[in-house]
N, CA, C and O of each residue as an XYZ file, in Angstrom:
856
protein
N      37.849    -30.500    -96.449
C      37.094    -29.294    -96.811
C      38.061    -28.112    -96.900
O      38.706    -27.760    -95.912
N      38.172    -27.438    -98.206
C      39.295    -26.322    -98.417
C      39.166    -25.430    -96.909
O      38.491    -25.820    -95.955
N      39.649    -24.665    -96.927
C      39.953    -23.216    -95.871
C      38.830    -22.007    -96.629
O      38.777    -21.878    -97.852
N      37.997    -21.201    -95.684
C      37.695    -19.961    -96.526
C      38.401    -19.479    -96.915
O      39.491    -19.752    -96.412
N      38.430    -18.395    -98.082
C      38.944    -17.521    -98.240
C      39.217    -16.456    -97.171
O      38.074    -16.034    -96.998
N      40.198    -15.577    -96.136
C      39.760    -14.436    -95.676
C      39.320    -13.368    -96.704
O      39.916    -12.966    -97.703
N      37.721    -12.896    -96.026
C      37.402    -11.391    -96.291
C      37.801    -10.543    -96.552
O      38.301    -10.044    -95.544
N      38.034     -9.514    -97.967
C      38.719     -8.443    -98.078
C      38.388     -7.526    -96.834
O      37.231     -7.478    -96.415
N      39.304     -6.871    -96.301
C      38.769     -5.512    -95.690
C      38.149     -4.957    -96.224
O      38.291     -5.150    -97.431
N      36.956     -3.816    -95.812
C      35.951     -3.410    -96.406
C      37.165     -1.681    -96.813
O      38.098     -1.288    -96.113
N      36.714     -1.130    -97.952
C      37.243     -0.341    -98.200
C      36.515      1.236    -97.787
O      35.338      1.580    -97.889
N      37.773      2.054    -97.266
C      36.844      3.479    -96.493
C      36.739      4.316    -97.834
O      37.599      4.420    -98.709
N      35.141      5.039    -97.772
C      34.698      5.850    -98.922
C      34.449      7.005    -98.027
O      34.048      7.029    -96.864
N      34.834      8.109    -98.973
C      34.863      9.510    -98.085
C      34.268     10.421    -99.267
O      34.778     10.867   -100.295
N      33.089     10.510    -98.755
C      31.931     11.942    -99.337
C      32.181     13.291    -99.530
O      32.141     14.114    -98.615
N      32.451     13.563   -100.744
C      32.748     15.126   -100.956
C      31.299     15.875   -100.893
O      30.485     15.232   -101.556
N      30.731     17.040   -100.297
C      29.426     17.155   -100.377
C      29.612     19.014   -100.299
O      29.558     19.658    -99.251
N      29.826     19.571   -101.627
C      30.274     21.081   -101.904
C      29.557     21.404   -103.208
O      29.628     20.549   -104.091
N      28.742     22.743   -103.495
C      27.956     23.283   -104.171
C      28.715     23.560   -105.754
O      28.349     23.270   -106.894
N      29.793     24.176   -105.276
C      31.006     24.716   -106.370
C      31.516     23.196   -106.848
O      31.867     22.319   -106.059
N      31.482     23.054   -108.438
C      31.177     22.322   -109.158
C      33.166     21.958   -108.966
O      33.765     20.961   -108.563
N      33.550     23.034   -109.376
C      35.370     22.516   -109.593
C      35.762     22.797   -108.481
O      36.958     22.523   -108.377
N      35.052     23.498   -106.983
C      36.263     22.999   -105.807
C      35.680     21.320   -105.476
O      36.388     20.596   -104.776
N      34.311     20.780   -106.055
C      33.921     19.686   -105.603
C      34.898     18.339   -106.745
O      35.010     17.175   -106.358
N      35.337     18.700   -107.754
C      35.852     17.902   -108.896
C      38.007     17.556   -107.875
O      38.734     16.583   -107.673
N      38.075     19.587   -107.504
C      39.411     19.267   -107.522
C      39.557     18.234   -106.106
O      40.159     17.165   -106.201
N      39.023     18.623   -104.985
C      38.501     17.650   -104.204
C      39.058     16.391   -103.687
O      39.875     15.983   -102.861
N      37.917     15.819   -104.894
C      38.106     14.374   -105.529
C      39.553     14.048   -106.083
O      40.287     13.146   -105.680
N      39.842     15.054   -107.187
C      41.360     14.086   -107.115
C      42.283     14.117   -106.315
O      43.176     13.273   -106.237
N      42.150     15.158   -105.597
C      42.980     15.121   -104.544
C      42.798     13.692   -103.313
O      43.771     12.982   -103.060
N      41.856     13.531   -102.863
C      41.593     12.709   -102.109
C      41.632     11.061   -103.258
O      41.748      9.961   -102.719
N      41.534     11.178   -104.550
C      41.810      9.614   -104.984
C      43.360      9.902   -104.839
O      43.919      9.013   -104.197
N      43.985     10.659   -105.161
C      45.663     10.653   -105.251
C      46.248     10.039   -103.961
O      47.427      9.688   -103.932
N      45.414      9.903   -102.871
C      45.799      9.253   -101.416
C      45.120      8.238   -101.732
O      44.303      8.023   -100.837
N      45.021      7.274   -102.813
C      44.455      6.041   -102.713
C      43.019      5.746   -102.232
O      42.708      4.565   -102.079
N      42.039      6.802   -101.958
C      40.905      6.652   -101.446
C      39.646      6.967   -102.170
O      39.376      8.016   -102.755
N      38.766      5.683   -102.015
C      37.514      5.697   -102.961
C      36.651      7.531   -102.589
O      36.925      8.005   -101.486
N      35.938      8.169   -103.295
C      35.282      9.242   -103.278
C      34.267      9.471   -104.007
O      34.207      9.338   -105.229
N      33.200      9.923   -103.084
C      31.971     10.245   -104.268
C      31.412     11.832   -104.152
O      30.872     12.382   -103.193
N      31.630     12.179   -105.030
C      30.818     13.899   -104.988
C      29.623     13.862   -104.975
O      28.842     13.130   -105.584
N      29.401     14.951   -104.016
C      27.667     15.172   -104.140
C      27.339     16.833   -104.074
O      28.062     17.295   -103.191
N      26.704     17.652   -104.546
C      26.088     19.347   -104.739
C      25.305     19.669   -103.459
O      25.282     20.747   -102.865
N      24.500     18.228   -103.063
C      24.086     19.116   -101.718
C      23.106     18.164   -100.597
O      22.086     17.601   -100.995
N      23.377     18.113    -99.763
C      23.097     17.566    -98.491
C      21.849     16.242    -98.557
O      21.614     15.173    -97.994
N      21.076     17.421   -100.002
C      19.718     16.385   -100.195
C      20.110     15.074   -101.034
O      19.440     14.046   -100.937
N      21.078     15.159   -101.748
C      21.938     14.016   -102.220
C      22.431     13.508   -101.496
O      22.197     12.299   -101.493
N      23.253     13.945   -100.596
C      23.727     12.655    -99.581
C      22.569     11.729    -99.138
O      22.630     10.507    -99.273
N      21.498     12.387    -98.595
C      20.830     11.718    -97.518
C      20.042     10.607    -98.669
O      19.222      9.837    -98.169
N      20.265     10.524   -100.100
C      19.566      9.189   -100.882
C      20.609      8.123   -100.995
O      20.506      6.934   -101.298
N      21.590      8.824   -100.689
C      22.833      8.058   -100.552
C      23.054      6.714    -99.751
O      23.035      6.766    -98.521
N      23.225      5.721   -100.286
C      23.384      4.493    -99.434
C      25.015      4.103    -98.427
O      26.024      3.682    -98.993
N      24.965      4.278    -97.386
C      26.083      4.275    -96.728
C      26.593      2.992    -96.808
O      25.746      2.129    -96.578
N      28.016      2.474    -97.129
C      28.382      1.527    -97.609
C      29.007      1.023    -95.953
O      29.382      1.836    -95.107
N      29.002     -0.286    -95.792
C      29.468     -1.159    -94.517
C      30.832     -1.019    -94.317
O      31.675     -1.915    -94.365
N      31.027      0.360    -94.053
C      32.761     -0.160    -93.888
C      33.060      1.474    -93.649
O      32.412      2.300    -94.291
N      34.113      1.898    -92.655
C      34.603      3.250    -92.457
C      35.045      4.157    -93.747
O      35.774      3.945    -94.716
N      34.087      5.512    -93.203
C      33.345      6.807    -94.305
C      33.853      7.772    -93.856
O      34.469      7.440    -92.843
N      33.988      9.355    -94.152
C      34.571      9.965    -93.989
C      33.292     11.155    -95.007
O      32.852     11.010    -96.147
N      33.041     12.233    -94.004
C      32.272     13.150    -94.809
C      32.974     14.584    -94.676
O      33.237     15.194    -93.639
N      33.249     15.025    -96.244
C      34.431     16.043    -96.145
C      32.497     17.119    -96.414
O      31.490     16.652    -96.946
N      32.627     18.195    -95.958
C      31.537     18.938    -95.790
C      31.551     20.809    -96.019
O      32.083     21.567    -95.209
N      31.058     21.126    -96.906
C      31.078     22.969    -97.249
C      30.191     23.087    -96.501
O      29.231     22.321    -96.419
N      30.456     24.420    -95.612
C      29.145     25.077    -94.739
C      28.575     25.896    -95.583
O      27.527     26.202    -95.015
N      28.616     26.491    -96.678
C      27.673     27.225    -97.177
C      27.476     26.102    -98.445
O      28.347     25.692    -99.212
N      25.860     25.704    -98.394
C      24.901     24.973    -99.439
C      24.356     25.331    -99.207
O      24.178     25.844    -98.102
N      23.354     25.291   -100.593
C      22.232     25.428   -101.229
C      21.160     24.738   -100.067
O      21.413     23.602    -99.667
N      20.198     25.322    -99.649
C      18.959     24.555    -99.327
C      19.439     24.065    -97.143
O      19.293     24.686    -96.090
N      19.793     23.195    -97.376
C      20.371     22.686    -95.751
C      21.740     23.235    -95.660
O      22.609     22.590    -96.246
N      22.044     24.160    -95.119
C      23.459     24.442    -94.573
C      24.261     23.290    -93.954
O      23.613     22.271    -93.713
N      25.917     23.290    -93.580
C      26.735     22.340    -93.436
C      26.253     21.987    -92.267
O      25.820     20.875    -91.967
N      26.368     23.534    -91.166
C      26.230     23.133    -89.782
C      24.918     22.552    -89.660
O      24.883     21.635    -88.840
N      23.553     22.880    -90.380
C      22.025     22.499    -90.141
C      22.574     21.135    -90.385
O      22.642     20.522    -89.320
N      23.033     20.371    -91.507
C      22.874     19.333    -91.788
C      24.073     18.070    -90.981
O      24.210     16.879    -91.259
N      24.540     18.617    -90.299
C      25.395     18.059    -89.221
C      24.497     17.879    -87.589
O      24.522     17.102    -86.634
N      23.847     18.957    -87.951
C      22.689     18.762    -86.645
C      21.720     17.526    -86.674
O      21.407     16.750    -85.771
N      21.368     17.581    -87.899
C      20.405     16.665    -88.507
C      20.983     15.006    -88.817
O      20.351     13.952    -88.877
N      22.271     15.259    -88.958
C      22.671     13.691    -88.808
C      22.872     12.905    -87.738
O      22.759     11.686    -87.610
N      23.406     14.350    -86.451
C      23.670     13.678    -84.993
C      22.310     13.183    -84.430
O      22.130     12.332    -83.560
N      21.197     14.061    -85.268
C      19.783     13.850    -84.575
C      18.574     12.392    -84.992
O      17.439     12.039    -84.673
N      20.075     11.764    -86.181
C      19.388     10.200    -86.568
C      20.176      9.222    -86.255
O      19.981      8.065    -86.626
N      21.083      9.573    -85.584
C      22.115      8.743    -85.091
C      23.297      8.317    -86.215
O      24.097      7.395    -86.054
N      23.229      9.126    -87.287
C      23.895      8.642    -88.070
C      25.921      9.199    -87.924
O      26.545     10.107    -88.474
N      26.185      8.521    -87.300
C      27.698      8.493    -86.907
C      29.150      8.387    -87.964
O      29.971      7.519    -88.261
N      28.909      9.714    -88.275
C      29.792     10.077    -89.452
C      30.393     11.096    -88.690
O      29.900     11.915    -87.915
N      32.194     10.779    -89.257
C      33.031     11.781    -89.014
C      32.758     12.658    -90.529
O      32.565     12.290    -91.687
N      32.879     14.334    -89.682
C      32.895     15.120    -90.729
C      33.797     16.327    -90.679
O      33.861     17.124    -89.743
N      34.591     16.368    -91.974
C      35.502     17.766    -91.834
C      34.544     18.715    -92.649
O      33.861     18.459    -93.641
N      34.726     20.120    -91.797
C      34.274     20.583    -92.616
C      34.980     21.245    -93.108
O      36.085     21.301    -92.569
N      34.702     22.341    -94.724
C      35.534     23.485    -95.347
C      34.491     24.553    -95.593
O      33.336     24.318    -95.949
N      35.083     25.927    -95.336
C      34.204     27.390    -96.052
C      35.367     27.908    -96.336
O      36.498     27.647    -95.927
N      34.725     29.127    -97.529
C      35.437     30.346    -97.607
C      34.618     31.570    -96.589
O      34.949     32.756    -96.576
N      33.591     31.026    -95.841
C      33.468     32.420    -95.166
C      33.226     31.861    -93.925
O      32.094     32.020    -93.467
N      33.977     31.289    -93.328
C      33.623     30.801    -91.572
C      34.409     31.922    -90.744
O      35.267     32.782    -90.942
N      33.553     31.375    -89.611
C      34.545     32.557    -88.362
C      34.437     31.913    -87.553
O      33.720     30.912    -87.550
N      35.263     32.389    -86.450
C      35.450     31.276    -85.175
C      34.075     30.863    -84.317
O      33.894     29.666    -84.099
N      33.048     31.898    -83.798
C      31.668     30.931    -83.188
C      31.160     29.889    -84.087
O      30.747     28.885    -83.506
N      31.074     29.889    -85.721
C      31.106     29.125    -86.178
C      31.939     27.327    -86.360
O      31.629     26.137    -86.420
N      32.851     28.021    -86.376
C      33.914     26.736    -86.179
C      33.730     26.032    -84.507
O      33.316     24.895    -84.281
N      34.125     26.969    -83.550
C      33.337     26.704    -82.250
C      32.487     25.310    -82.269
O      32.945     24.188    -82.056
N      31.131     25.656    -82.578
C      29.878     25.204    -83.096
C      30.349     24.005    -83.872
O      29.771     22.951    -83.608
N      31.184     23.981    -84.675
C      31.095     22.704    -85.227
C      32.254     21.754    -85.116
O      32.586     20.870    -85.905
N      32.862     22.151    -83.854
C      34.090     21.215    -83.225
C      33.328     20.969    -81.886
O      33.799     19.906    -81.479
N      32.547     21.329    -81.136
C      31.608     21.320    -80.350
C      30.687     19.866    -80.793
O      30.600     18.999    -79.923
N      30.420     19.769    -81.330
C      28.773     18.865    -81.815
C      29.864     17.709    -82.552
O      29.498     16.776    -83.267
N      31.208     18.016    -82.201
C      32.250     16.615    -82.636
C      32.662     16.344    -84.519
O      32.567     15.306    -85.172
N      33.138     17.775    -84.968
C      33.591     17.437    -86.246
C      35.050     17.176    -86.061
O      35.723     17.499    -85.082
N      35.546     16.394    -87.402
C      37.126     16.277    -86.897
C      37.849     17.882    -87.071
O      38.744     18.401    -86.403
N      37.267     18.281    -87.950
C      38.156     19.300    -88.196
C      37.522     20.846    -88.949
O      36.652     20.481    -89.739
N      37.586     21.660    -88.968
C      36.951     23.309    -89.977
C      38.189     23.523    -90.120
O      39.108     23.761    -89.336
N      38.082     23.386    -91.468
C      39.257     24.325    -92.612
C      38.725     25.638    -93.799
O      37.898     25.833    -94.689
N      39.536     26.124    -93.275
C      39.146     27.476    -93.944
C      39.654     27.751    -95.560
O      40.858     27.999    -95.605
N      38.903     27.756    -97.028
C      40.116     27.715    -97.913
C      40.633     28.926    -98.185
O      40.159     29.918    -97.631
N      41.420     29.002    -98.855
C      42.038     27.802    -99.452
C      43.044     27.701    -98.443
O      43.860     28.497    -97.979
N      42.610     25.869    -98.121
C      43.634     25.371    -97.171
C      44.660     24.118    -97.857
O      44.491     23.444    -98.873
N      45.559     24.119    -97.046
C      46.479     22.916    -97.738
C      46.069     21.447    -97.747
O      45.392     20.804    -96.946
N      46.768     21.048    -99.058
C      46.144     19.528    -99.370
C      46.360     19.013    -98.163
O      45.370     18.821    -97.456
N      47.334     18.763    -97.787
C      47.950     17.765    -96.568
C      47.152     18.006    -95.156
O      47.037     17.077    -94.356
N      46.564     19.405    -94.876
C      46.038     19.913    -93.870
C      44.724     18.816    -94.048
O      44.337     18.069    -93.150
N      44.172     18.898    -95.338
C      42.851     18.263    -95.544
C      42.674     16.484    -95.413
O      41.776     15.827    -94.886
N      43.910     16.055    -96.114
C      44.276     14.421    -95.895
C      44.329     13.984    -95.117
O      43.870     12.848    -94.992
N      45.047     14.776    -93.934
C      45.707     14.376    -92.236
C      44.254     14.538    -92.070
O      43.842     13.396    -92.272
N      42.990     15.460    -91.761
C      41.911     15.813    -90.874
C      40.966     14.132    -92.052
O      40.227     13.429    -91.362
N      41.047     13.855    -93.065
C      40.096     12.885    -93.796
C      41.120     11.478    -92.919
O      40.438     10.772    -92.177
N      42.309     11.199    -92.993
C      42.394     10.146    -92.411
C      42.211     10.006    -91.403
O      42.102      8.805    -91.153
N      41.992     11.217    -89.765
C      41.671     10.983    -89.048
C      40.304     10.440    -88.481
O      39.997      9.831    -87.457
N      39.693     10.858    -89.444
C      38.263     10.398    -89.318
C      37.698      9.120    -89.908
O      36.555      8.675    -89.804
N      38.994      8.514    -90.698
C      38.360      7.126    -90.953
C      38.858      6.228    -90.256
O      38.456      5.066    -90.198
N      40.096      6.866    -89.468
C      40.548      5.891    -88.320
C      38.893      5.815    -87.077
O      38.352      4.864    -86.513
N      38.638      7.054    -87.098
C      37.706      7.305    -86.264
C      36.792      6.522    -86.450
O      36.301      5.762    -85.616
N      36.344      6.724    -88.145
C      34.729      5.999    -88.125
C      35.268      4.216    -87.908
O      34.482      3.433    -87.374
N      36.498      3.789    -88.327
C      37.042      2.322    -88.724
C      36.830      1.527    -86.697
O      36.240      0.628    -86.097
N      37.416      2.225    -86.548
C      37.329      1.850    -84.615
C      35.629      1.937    -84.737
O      35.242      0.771    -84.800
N      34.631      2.736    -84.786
C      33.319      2.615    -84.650
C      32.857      1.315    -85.437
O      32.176      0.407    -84.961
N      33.479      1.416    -87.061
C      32.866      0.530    -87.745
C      33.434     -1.538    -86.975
O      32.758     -2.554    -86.819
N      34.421     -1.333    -86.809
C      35.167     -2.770    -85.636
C      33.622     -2.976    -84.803
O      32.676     -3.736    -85.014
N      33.888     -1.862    -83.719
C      32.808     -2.210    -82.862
C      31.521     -2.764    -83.068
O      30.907     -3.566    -82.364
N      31.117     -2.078    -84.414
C      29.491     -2.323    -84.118
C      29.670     -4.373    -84.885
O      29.016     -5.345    -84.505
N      30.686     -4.338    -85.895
C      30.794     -5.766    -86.358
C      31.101     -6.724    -84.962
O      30.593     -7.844    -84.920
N      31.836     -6.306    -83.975
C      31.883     -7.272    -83.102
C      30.919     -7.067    -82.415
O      30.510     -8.188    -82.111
N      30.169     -6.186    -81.887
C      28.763     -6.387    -81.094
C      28.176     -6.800    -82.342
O      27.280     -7.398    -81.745
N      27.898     -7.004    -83.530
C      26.896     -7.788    -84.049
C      27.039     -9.305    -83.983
O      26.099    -10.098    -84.039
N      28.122     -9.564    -83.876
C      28.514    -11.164    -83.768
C      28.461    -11.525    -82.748
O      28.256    -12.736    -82.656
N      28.608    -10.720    -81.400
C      28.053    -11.415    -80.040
C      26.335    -11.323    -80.009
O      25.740    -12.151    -79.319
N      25.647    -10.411    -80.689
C      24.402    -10.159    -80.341
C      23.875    -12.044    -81.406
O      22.958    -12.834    -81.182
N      24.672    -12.052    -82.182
C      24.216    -13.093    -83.248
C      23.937    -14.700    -82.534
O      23.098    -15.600    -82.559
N      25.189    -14.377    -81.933
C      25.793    -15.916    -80.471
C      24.632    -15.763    -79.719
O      23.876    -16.712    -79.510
N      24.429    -14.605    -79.283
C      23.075    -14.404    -78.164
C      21.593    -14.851    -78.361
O      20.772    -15.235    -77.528
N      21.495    -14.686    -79.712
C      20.202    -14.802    -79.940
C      20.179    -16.147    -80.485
O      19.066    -16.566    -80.805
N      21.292    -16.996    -80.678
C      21.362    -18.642    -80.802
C      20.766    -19.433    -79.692
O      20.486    -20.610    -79.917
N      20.489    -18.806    -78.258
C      20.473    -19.126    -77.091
C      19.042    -19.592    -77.029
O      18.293    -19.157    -77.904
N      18.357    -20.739    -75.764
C      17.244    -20.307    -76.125
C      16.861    -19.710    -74.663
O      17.596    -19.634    -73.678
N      15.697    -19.362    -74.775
C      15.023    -18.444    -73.571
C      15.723    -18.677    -72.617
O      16.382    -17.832    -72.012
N      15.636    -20.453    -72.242
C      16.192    -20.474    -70.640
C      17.703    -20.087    -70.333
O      18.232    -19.689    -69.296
N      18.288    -20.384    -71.792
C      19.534    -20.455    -71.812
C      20.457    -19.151    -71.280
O      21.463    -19.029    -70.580
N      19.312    -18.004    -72.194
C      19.346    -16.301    -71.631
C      19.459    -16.275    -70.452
O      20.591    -16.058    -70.019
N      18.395    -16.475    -69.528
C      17.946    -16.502    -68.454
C      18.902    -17.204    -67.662
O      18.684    -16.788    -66.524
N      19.781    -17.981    -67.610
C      21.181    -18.504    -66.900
C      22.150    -18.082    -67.329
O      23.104    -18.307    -66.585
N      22.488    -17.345    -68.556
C      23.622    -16.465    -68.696
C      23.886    -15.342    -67.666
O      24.790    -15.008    -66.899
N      22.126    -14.745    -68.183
C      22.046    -13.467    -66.867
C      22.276    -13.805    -65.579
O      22.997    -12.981    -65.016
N      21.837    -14.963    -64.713
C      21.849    -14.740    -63.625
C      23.562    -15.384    -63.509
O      24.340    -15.016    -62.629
N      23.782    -16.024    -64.192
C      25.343    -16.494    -63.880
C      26.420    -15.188    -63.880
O      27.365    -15.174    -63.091
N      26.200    -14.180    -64.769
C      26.835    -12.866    -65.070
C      26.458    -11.806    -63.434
O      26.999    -10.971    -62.709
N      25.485    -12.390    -63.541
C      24.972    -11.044    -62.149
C      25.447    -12.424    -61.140
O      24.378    -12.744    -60.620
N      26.168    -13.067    -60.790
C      26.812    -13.658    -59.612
C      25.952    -14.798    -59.077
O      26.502    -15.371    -58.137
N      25.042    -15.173    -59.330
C      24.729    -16.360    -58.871
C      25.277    -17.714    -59.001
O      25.850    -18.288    -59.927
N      24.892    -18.118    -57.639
C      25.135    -19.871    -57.816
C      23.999    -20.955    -58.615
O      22.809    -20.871    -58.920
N      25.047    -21.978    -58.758
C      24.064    -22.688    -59.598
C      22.582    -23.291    -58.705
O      21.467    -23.629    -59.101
N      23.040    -23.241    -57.723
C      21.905    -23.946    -56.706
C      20.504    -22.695    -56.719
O      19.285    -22.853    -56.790
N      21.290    -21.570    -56.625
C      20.627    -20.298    -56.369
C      19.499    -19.885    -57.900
O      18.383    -19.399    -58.080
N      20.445    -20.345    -58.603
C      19.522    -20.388    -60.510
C      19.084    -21.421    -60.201
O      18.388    -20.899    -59.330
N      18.780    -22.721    -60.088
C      18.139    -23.772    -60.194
C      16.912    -23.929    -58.957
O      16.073    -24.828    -59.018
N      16.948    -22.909    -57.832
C      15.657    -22.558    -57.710
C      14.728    -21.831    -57.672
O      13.549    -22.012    -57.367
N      15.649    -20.419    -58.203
C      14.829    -19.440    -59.164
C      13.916    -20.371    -60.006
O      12.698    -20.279    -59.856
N      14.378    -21.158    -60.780
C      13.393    -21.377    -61.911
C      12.896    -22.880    -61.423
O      12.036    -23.326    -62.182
N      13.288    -23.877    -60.187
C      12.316    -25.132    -60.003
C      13.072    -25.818    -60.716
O      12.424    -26.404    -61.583
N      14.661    -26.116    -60.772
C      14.849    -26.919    -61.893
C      15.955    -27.456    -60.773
O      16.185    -26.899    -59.699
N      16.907    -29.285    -61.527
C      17.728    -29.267    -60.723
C      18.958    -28.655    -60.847
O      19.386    -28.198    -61.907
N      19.619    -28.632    -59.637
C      21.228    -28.177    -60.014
C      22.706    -28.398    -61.667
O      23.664    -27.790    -62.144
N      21.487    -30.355    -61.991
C      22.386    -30.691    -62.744
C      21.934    -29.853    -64.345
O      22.606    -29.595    -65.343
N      20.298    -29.579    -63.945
C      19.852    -28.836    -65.301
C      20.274    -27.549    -65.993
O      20.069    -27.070    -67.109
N      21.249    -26.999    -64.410
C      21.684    -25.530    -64.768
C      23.165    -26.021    -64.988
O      23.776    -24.954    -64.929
N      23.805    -26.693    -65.137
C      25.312    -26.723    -65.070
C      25.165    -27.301    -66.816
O      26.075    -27.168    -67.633
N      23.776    -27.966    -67.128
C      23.449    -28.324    -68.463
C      23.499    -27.370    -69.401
O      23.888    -27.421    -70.568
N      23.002    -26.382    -68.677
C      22.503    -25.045    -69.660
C      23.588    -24.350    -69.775
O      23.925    -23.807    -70.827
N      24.571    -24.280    -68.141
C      25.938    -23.101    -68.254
C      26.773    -23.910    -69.707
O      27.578    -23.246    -70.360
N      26.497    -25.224    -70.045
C      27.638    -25.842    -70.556
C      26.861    -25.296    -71.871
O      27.327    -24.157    -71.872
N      26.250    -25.323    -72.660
C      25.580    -24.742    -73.690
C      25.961    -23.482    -74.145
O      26.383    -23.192    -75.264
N      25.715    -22.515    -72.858
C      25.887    -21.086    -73.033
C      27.592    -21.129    -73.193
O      27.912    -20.714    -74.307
N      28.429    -21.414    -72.593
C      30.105    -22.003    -72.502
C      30.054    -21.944    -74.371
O      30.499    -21.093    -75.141
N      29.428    -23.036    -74.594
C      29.642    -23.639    -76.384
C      29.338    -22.523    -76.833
O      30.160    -21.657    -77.133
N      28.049    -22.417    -76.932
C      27.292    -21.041    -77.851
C      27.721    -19.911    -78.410
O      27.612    -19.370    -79.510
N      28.517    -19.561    -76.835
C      29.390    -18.127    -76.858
C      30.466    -17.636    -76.954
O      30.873    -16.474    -76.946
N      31.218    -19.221    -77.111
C      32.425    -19.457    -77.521
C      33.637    -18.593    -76.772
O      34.560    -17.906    -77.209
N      33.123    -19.013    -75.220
C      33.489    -18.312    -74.081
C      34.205    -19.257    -73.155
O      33.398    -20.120    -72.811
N      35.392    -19.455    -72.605
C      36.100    -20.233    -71.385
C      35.887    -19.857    -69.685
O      36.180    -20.470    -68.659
N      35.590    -19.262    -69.806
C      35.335    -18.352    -68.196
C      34.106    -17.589    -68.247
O      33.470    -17.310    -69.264
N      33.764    -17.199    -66.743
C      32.735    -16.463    -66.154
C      33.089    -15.099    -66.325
O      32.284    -14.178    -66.463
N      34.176    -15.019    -66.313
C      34.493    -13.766    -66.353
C      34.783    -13.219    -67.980
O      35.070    -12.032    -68.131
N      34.714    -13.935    -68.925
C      34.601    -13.985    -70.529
C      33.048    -13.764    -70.636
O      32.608    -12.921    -71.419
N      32.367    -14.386    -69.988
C      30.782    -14.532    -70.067
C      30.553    -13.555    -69.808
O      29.699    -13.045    -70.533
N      31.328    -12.326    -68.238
C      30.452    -11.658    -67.799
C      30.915    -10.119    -68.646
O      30.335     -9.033    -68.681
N      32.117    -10.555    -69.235
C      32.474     -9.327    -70.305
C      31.252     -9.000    -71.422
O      30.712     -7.930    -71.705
N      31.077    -10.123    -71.845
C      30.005    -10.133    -72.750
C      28.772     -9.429    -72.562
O      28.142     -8.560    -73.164
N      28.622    -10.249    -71.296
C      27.156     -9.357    -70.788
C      26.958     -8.105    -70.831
O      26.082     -7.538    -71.485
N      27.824     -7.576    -70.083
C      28.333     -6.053    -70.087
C      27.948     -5.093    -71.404
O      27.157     -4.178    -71.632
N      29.186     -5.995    -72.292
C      28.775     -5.325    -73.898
C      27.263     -5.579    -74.360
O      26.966     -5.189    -75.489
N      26.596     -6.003    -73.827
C      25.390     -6.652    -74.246
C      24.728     -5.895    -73.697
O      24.156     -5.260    -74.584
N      24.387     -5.494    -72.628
C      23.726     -4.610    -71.493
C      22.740     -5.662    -70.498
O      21.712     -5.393    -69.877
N      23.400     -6.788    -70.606
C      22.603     -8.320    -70.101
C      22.165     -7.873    -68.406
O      21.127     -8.122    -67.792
N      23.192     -7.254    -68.041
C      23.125     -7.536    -66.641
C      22.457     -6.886    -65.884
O      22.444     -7.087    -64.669
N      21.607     -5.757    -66.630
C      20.735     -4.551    -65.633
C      19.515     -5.531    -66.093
O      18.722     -4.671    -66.476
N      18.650     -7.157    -66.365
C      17.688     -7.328    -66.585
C      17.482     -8.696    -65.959
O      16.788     -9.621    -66.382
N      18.387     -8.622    -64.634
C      18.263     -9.661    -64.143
C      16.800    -10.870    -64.091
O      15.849    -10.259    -63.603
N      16.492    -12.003    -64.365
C      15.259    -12.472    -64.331
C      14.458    -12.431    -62.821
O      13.306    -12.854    -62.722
């Protein structure tokens, strides 16, 4: 049976989202000239029809728009959980402003006209940023995937094996024999594609397994 192919890396797209038609055009080439995909958008209500693509994003952001302001609409993304690094740019910010939006976790407020390189360095930092977020949530999806291969009982002896029990101690929690739980640890072992208890109990952890003891 051939080998898969490996998976391209997913490629980082970084959102231009500015009212002014040619600082939103020059922007863009600036940011493709660093090799990076870009999509313009006029105003906030466009982003949000916007389909966020699976792979580390980068939202370059004007505080003065039309309709939702930069900072309103930075409020409004932390408030859906939507976990985007964002730089922002004005021509009329002042420092409580900037404050305010290094506060609530932007990478960066640039004031223009600021330098290309000032703007590249603050956009790649944030796709390193979102790329470490975007890792994480792919590897908690692939343990949550292993997890839910499990079946009920199988759960139910992960947890108590993670929260420190013996096998004697699980096998009469649930009325079963000793050899039925060393059956099940060997399952959960396969399943989770785990060598140790202490591999198992990492997992759990990332999982939040262990505050639901049975």
């Amino acid at each position: 049976m051939p080998a898969k192919e490996p998976q391209p890396a997913a490629q980082p797209l970084v959102f231009v989202v500015d009212d002014d038609a040619s600082l939103r055009e020059a922007t863009g080439r600036l940011i493709r000239s660093a090799g990076l995909q870009v999509k313009l958008l006029a105003t906030a209500s466009e982003f949000l029809i916007q389909d966020i693509p699976d792979a580390p994003c980068c939202l370059v952001l004007d505080v003065k728009l039309p309709g939702l302001s930069g900072l309103d609409f930075q409020t409004e993304l932390a408030a859906a959980n939507v976990q985007l690094p964002i730089v922002f740019m004005t021509g009329q910010g002042d420092i409580p402003m900037s404050v305010k939006a290094m506060k609530a976790g932007a990478i960066e407020f640039l004031t223009k006209p600021f330098r290309d390189h000032d703007l590249l360095d603050a956009i790649q930092v944030g796709i390193e940023r979102d790329r470490k977020r975007y890792e994480r949530e792919k590897s908690l999806s692939a343990l949550r995937a292993k997890f839910d291969v499990l079946t009920e009982r199988e759960k139910d002896v992960m947890t108590c094996v993670t929260a420190g029990m013996l096998n004697k101690q699980i096998a009469a929690q649930f009325g079963v024999t000793e050899h039925t739980v060393k059956a099940h640890r060997g399952n959960v072992t396969r399943k989770m594609g785990v060598r140790s208890v202490a591999d198992l109990t990492r997992i759990a952890d990332i999982l939040g397994l262990r505050s639901r003891r049975p």
